[in-house]
PyMOL commands that place a pseudoatom at each C-alpha (Angstrom):
pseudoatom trace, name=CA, resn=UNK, resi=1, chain=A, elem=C, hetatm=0, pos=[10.953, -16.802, 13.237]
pseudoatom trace, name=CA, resn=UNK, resi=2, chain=A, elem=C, hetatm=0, pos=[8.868, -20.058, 14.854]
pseudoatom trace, name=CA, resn=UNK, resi=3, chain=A, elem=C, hetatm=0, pos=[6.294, -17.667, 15.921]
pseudoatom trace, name=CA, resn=UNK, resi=4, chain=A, elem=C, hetatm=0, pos=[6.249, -15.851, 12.053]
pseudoatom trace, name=CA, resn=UNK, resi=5, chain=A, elem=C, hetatm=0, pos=[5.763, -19.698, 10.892]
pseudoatom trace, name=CA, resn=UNK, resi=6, chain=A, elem=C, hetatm=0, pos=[3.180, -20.739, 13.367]
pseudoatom trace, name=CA, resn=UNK, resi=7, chain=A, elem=C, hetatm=0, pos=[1.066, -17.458, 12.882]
pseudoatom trace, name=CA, resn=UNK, resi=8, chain=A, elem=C, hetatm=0, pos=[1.132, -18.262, 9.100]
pseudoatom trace, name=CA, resn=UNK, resi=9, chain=A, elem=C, hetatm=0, pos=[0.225, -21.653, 9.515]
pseudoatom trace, name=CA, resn=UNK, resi=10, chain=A, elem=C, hetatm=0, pos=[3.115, -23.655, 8.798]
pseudoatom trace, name=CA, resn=UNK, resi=11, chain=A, elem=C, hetatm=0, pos=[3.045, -26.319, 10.604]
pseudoatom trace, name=CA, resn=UNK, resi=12, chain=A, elem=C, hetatm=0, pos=[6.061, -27.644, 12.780]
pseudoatom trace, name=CA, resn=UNK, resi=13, chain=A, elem=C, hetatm=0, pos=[7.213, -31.333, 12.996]
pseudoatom trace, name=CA, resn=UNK, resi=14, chain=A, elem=C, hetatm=0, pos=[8.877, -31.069, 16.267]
pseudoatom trace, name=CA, resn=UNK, resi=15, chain=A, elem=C, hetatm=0, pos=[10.124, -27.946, 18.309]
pseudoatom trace, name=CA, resn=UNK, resi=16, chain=A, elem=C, hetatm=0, pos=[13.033, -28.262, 20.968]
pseudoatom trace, name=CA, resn=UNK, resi=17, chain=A, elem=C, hetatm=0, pos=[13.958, -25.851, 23.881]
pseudoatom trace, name=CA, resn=UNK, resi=18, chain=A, elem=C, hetatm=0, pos=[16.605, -25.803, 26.146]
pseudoatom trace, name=CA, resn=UNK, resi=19, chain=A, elem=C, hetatm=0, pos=[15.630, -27.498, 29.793]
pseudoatom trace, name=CA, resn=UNK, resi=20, chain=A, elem=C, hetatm=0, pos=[14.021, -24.720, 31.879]
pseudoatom trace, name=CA, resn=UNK, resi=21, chain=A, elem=C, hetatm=0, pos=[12.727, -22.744, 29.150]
pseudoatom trace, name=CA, resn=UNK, resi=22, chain=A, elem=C, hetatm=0, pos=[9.047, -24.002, 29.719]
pseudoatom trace, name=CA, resn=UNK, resi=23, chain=A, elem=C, hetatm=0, pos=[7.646, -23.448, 26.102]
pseudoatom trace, name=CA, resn=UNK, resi=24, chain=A, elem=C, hetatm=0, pos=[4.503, -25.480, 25.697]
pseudoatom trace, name=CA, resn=UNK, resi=25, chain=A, elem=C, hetatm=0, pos=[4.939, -28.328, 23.516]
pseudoatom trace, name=CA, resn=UNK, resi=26, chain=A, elem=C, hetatm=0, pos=[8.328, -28.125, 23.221]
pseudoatom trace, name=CA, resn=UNK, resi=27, chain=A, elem=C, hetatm=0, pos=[11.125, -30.955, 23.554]
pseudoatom trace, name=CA, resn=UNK, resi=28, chain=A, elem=C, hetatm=0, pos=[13.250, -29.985, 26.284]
pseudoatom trace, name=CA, resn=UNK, resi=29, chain=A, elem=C, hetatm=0, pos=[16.913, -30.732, 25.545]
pseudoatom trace, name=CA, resn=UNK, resi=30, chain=A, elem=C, hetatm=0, pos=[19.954, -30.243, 27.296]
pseudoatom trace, name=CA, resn=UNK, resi=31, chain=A, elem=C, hetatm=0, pos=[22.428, -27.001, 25.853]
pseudoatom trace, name=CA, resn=UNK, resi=32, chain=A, elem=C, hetatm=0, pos=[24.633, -29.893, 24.372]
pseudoatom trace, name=CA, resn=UNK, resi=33, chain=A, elem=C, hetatm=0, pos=[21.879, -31.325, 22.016]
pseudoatom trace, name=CA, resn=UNK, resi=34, chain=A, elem=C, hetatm=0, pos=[20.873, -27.882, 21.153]
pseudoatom trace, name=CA, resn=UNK, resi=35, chain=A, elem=C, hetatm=0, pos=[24.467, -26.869, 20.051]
pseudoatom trace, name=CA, resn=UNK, resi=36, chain=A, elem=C, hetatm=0, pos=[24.114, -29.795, 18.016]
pseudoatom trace, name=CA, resn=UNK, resi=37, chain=A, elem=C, hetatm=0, pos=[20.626, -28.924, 16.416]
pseudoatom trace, name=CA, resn=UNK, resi=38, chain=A, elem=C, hetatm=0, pos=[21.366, -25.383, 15.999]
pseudoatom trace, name=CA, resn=UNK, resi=39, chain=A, elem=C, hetatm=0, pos=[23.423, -24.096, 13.203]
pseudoatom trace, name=CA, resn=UNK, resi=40, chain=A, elem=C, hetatm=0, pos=[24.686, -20.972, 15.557]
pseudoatom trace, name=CA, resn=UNK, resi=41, chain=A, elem=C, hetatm=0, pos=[27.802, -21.013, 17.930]
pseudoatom trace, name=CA, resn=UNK, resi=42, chain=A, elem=C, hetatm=0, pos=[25.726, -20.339, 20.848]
pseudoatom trace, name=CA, resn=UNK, resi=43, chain=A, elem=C, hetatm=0, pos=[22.114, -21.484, 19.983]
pseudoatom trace, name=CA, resn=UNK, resi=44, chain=A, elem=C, hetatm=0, pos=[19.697, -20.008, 23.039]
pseudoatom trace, name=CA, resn=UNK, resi=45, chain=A, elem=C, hetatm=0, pos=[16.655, -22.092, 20.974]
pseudoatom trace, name=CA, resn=UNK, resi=46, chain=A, elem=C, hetatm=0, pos=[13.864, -22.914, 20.862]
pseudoatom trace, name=CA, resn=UNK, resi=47, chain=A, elem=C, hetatm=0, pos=[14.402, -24.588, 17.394]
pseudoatom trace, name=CA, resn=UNK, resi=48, chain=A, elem=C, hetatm=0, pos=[11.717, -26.340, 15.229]
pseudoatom trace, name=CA, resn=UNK, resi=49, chain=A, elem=C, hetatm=0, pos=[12.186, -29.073, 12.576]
pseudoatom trace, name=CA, resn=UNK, resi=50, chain=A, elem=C, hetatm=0, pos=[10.007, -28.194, 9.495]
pseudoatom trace, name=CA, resn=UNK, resi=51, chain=A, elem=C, hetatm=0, pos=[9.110, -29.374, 5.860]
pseudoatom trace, name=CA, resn=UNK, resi=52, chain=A, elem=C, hetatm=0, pos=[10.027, -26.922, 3.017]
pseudoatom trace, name=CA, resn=UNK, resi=53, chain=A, elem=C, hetatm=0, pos=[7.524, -25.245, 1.166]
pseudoatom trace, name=CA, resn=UNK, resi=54, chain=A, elem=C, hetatm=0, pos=[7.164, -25.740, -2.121]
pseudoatom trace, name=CA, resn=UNK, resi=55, chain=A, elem=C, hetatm=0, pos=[8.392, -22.631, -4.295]
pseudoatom trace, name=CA, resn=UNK, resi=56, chain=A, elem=C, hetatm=0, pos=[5.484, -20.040, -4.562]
pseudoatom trace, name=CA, resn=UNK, resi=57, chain=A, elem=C, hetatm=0, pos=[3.527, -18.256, -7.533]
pseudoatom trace, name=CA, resn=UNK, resi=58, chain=A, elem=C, hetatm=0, pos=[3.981, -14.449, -7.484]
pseudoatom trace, name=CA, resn=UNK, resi=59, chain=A, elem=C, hetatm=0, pos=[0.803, -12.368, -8.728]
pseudoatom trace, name=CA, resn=UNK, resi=60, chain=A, elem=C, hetatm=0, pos=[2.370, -9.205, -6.944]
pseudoatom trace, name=CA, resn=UNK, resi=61, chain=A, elem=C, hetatm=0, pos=[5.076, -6.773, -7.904]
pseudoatom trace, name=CA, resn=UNK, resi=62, chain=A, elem=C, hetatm=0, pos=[7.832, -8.075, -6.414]
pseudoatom trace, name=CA, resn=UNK, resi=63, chain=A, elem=C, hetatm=0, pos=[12.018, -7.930, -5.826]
pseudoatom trace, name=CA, resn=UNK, resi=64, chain=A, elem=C, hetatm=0, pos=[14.164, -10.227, -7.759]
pseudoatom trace, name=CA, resn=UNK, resi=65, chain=A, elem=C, hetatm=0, pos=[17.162, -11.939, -6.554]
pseudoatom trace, name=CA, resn=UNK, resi=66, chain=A, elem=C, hetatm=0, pos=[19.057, -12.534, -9.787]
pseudoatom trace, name=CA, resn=UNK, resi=67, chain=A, elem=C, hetatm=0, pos=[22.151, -15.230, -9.268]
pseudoatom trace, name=CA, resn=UNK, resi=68, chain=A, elem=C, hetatm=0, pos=[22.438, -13.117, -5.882]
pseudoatom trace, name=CA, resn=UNK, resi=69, chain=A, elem=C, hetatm=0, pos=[25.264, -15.681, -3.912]
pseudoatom trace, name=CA, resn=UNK, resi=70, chain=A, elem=C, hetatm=0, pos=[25.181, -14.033, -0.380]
pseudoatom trace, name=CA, resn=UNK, resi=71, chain=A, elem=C, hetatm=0, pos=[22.351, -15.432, 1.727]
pseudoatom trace, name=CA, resn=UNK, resi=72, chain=A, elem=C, hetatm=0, pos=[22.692, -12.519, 4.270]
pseudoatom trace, name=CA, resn=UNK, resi=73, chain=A, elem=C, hetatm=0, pos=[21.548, -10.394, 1.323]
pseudoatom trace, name=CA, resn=UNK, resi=74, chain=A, elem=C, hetatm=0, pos=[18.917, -12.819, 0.215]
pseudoatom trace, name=CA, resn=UNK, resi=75, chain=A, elem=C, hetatm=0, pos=[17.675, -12.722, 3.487]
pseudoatom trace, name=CA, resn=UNK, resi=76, chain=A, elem=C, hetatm=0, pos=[17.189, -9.129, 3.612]
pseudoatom trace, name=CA, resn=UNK, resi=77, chain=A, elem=C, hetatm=0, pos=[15.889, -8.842, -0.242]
pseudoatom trace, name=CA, resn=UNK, resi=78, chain=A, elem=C, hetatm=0, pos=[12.869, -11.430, 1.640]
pseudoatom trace, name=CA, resn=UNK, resi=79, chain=A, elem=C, hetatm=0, pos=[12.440, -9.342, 4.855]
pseudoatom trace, name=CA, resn=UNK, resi=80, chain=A, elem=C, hetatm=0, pos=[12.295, -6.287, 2.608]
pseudoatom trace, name=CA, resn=UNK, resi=81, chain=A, elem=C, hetatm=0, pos=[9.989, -7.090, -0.097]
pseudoatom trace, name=CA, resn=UNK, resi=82, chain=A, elem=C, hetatm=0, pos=[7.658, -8.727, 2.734]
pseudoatom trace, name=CA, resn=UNK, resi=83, chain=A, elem=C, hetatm=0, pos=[7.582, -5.462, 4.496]
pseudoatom trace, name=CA, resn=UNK, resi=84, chain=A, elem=C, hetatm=0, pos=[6.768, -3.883, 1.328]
pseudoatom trace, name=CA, resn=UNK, resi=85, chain=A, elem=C, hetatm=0, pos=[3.789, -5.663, 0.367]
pseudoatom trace, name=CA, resn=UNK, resi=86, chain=A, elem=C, hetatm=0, pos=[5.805, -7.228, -2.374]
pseudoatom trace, name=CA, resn=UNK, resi=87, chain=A, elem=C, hetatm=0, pos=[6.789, -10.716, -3.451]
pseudoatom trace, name=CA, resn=UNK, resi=88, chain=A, elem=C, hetatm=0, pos=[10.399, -12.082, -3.941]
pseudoatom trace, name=CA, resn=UNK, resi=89, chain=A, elem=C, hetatm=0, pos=[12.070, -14.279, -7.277]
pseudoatom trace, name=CA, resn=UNK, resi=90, chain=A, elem=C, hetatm=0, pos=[15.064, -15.882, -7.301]
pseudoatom trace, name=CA, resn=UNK, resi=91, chain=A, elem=C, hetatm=0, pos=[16.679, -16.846, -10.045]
pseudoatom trace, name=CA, resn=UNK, resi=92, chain=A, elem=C, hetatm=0, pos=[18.591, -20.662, -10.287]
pseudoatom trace, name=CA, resn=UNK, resi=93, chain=A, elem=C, hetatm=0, pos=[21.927, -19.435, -9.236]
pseudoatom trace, name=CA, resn=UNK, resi=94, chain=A, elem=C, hetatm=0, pos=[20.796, -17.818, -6.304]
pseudoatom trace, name=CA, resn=UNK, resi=95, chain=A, elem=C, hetatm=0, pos=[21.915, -18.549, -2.393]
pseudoatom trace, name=CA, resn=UNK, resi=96, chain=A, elem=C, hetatm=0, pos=[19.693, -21.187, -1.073]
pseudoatom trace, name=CA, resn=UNK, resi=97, chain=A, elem=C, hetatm=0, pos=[16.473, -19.581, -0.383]
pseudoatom trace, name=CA, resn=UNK, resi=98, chain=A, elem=C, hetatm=0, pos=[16.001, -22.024, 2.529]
pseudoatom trace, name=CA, resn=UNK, resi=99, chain=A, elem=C, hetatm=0, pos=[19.608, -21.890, 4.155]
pseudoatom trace, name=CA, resn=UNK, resi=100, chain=A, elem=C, hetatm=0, pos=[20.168, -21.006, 8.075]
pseudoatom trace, name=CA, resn=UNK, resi=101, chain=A, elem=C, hetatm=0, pos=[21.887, -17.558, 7.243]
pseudoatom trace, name=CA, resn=UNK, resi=102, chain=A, elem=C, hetatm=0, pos=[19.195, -16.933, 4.836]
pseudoatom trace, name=CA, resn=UNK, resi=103, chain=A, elem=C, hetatm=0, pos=[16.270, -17.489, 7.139]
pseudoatom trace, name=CA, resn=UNK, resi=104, chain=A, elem=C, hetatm=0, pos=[18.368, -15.532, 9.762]
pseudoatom trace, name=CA, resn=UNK, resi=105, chain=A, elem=C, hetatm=0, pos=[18.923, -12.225, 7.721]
pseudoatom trace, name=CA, resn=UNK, resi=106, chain=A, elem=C, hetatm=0, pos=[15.283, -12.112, 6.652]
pseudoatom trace, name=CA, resn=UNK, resi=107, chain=A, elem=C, hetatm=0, pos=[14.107, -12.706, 10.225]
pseudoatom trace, name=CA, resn=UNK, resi=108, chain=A, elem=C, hetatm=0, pos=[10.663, -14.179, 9.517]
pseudoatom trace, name=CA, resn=UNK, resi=109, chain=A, elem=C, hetatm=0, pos=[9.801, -12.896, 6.053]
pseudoatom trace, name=CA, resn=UNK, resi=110, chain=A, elem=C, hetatm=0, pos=[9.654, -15.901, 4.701]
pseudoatom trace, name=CA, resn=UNK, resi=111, chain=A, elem=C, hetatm=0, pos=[6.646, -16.475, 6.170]
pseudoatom trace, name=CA, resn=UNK, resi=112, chain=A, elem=C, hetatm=0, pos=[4.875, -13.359, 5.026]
pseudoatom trace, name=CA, resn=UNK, resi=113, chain=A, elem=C, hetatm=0, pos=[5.560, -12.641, 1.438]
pseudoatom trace, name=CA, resn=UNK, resi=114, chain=A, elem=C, hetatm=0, pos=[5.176, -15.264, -1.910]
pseudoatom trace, name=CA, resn=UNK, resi=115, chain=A, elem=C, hetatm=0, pos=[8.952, -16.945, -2.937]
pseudoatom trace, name=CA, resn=UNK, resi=116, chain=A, elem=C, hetatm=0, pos=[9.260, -17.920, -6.557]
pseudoatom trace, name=CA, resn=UNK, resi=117, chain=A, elem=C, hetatm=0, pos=[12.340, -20.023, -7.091]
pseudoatom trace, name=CA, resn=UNK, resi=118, chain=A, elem=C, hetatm=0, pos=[14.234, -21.074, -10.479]
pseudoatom trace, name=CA, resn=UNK, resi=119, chain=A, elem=C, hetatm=0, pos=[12.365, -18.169, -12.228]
pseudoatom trace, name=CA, resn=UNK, resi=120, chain=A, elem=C, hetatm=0, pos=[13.266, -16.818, -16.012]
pseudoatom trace, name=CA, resn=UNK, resi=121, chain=A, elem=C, hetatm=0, pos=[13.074, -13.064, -16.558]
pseudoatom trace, name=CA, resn=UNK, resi=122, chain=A, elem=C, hetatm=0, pos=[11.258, -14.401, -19.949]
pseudoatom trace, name=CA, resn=UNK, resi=123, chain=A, elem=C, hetatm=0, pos=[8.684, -15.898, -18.081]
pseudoatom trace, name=CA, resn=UNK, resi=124, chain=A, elem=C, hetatm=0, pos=[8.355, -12.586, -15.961]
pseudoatom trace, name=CA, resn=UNK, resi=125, chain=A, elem=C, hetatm=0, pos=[8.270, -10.391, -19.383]
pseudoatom trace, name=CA, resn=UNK, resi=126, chain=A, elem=C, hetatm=0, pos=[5.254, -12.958, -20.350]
pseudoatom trace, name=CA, resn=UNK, resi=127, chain=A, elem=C, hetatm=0, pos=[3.317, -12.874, -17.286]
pseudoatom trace, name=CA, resn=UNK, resi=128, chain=A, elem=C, hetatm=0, pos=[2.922, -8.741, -17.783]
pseudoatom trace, name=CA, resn=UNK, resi=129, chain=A, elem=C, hetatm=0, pos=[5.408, -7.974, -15.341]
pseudoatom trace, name=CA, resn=UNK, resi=130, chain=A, elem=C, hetatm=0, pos=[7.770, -4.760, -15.933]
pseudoatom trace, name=CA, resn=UNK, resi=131, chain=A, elem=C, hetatm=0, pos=[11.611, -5.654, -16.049]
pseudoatom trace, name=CA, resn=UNK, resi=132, chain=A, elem=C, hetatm=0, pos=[13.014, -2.993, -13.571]
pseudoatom trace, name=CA, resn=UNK, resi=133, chain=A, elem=C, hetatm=0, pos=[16.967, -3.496, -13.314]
pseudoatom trace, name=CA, resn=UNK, resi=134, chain=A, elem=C, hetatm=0, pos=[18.753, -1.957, -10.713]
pseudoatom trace, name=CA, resn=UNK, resi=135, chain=A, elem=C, hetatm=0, pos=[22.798, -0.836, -11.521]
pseudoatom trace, name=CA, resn=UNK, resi=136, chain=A, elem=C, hetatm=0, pos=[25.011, 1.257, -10.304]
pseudoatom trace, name=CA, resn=UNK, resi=137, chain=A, elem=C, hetatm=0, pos=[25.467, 3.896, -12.307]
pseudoatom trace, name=CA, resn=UNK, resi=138, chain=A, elem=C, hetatm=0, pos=[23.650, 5.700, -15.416]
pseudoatom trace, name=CA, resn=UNK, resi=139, chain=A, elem=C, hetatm=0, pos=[20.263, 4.711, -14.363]
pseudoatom trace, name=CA, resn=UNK, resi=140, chain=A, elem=C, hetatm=0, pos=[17.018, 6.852, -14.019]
pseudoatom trace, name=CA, resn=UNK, resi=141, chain=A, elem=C, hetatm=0, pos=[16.503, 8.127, -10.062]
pseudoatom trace, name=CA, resn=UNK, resi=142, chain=A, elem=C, hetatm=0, pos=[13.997, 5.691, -7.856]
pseudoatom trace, name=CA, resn=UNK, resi=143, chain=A, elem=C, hetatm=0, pos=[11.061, 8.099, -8.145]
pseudoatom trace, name=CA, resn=UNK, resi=144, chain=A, elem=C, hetatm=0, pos=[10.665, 6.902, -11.874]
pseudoatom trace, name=CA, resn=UNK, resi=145, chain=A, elem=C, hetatm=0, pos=[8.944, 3.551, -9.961]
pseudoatom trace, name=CA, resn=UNK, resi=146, chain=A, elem=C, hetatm=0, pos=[5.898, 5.778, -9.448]
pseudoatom trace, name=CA, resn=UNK, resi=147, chain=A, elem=C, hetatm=0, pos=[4.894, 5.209, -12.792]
pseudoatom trace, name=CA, resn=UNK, resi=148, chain=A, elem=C, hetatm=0, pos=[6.071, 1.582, -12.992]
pseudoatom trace, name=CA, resn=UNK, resi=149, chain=A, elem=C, hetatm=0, pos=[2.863, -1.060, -12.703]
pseudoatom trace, name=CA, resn=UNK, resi=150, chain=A, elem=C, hetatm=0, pos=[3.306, -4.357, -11.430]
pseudoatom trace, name=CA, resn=UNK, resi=151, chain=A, elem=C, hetatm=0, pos=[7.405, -4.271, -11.212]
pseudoatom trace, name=CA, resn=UNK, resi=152, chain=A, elem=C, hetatm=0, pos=[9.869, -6.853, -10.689]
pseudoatom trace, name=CA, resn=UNK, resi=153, chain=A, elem=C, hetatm=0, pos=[12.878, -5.204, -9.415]
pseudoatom trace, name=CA, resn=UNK, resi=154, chain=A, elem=C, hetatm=0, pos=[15.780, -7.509, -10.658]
pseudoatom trace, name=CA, resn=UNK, resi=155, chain=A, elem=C, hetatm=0, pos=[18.847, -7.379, -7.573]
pseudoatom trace, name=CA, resn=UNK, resi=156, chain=A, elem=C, hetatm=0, pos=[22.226, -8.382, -9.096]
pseudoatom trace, name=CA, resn=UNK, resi=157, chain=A, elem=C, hetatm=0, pos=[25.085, -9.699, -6.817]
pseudoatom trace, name=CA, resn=UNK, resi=158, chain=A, elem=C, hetatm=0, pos=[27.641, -6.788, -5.529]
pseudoatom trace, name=CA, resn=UNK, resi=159, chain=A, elem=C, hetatm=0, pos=[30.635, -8.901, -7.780]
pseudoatom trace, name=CA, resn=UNK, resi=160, chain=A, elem=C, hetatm=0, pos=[28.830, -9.337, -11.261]
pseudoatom trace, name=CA, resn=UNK, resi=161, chain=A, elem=C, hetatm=0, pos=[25.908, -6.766, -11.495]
pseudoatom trace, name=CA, resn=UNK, resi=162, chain=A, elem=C, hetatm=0, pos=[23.341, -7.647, -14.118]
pseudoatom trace, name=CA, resn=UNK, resi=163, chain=A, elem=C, hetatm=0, pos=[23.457, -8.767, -17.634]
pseudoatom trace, name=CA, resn=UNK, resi=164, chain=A, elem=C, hetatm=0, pos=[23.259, -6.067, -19.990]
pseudoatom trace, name=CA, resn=UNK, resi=165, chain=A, elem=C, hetatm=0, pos=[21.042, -7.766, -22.316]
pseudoatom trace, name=CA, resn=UNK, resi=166, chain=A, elem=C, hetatm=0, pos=[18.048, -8.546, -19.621]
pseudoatom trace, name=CA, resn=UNK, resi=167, chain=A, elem=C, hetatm=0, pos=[15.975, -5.718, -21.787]
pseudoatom trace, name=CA, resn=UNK, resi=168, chain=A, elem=C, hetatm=0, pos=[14.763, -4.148, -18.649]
pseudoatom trace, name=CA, resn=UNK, resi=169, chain=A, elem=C, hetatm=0, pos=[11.837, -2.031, -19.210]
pseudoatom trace, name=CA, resn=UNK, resi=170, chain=A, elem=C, hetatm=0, pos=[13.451, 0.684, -16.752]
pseudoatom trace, name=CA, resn=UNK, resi=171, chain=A, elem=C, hetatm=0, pos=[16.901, 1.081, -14.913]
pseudoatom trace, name=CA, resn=UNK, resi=172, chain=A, elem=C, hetatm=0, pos=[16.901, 2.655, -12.107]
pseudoatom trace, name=CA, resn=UNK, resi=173, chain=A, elem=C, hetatm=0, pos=[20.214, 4.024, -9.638]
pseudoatom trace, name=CA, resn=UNK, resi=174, chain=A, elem=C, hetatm=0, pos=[20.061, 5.050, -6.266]
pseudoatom trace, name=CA, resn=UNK, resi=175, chain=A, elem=C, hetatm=0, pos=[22.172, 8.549, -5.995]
pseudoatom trace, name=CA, resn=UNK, resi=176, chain=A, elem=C, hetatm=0, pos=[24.737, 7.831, -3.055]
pseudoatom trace, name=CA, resn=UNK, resi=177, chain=A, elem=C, hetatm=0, pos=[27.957, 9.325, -1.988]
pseudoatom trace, name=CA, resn=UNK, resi=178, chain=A, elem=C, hetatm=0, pos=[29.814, 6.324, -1.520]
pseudoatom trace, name=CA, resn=UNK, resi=179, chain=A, elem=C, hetatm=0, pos=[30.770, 3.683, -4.088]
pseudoatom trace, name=CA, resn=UNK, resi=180, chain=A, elem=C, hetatm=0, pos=[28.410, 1.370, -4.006]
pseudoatom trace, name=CA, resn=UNK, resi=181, chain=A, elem=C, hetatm=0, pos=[25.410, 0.176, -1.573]
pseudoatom trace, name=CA, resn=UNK, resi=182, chain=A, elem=C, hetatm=0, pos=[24.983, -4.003, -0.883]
pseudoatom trace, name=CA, resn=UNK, resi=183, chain=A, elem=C, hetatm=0, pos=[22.593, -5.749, -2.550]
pseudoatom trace, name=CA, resn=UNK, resi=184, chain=A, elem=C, hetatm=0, pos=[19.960, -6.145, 0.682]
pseudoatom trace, name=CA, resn=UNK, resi=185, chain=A, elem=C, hetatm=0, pos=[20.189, -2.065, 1.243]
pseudoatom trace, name=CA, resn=UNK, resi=186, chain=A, elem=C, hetatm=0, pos=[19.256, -1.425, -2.527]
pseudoatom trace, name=CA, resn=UNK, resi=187, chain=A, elem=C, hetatm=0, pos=[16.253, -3.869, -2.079]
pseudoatom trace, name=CA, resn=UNK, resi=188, chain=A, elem=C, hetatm=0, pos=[15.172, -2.591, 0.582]
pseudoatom trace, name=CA, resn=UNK, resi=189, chain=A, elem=C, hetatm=0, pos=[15.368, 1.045, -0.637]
pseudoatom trace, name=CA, resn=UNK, resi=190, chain=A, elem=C, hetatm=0, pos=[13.708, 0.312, -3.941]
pseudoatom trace, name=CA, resn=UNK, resi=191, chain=A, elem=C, hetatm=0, pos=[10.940, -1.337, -2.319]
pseudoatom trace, name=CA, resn=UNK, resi=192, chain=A, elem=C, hetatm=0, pos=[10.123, 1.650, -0.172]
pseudoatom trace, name=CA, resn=UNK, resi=193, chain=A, elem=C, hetatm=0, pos=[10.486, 3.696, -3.044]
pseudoatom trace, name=CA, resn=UNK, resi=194, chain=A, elem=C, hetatm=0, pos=[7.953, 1.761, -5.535]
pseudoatom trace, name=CA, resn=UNK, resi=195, chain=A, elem=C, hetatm=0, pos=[5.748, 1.266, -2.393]
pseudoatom trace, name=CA, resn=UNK, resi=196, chain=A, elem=C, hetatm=0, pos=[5.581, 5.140, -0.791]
pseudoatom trace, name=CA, resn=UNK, resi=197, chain=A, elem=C, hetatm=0, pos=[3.198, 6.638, -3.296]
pseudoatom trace, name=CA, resn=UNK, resi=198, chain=A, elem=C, hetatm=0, pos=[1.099, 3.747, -3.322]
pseudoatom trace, name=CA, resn=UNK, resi=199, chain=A, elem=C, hetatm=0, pos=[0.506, 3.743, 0.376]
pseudoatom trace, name=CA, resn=UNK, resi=200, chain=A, elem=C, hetatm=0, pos=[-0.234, 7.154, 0.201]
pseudoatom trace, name=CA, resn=UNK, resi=201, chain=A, elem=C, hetatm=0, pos=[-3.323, 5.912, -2.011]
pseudoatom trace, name=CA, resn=UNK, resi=202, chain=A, elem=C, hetatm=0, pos=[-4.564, 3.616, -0.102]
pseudoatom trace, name=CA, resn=UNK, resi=203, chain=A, elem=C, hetatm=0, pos=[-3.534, 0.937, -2.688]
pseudoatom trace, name=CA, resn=UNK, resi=204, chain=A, elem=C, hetatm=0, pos=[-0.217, -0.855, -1.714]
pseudoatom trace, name=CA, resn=UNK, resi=205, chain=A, elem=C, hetatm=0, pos=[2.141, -2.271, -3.990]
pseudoatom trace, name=CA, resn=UNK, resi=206, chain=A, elem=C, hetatm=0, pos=[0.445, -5.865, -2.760]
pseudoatom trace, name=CA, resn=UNK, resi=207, chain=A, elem=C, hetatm=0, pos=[-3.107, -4.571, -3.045]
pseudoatom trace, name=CA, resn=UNK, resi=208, chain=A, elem=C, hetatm=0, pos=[-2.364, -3.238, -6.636]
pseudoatom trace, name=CA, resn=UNK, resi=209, chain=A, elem=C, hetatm=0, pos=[-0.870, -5.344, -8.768]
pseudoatom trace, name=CA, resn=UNK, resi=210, chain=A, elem=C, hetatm=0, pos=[-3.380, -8.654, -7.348]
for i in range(1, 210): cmd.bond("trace and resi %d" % i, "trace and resi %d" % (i + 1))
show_as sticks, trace
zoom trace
């Protein structure tokens, strides 16, 4: 994750390593202090001290956290739309975009993709995105997102879903043989699906919707 933050050039206000470790430029600290920096049970480090980013514009087609509570599955909504070539909103009532299990689940992606925060699905409708709304049943199959330009796929939490009166453009269901999938595997799926065709192109979800 340090290394995903350095290579994007974020810079870091301090970075500390446990004694031994021999990471240039690092603060070497005993395991003690480092159980005390790190927010795991058994922190190996290094760990770096950083300012938040400011929240992000998005200008791509991108997944939508949408009063999504789990960070795991935020996390892996980010890591997915980043490896997509797509960029991520979260709505208000969203997990904490910049929370340790968060940053954990999306293993870097923060660093690689755009992160709107606090957005409207208004203000998406007016910037010429199309409202995609994934639920769990009645919806058309993923391969509809072929045709879809410049999507924002809205994620609901696993309790509550998504509003029925969002007007989404499209709503799309993933055919399974279970009852339901999490929230970070349907990202993750949908973003493969609206980005497969496009690769094929030569013109990525990312490169396409600039």
């Amino acid at each position: 994750m340090i290394e995903a933050a350095a290579g994007a050039g974020y810079p870091m206000e301090s970075v500390f390593a446990l004694e031994g470790d021999a990471i240039q430029g690092a603060i070497e600290v005993s395991a003690e202090v480092m159980r005390y920096l790190a927010p795991t049970l058994h922190p190996r480090g290094p760990v770096a001290v950083m300012r938040i980013p400011p929240s992000g514009h998005m200008t791509r087609a991108c997944l939508v956290a949408y009063d999504l509570s789990d960070p795991g599955n935020l996390g892996t909504l980010i890591r997915s739309a980043a490896a997509f070539g797509m960029d991520v909103g979260v709505t208000a009532a969203s997990a904490d975009v910049w929370a340790p299990k968060t940053l954990r689940s999306a293993a870097g992606g923060h660093f690689a993709t755009t992160i709107e925060q606090d957005i409207q699905i208004g203000d998406l409708r007016d910037h010429g995105f199309s409202i995609v709304a994934a639920v769990p049943r009645g919806g058309s199959d993923p391969g509809i997102l072929r045709t879809v330009e410049r999507a924002a796929i809205l994620i609901g939490s696993e309790a509550h879903g998504l509003p029925d009166q969002l007007g989404a453009h499209v709503k799309v269901t993933i055919p399974i043989g279970v009852e339901s999938l999490n929230a970070g595997v349907t990202a993750g799926i949908l973003a493969y699906a609206y980005g497969r065709d496009r690769d094929r192109e030569g013109s990525g979800p990312g490169s396409a919707s600039r």
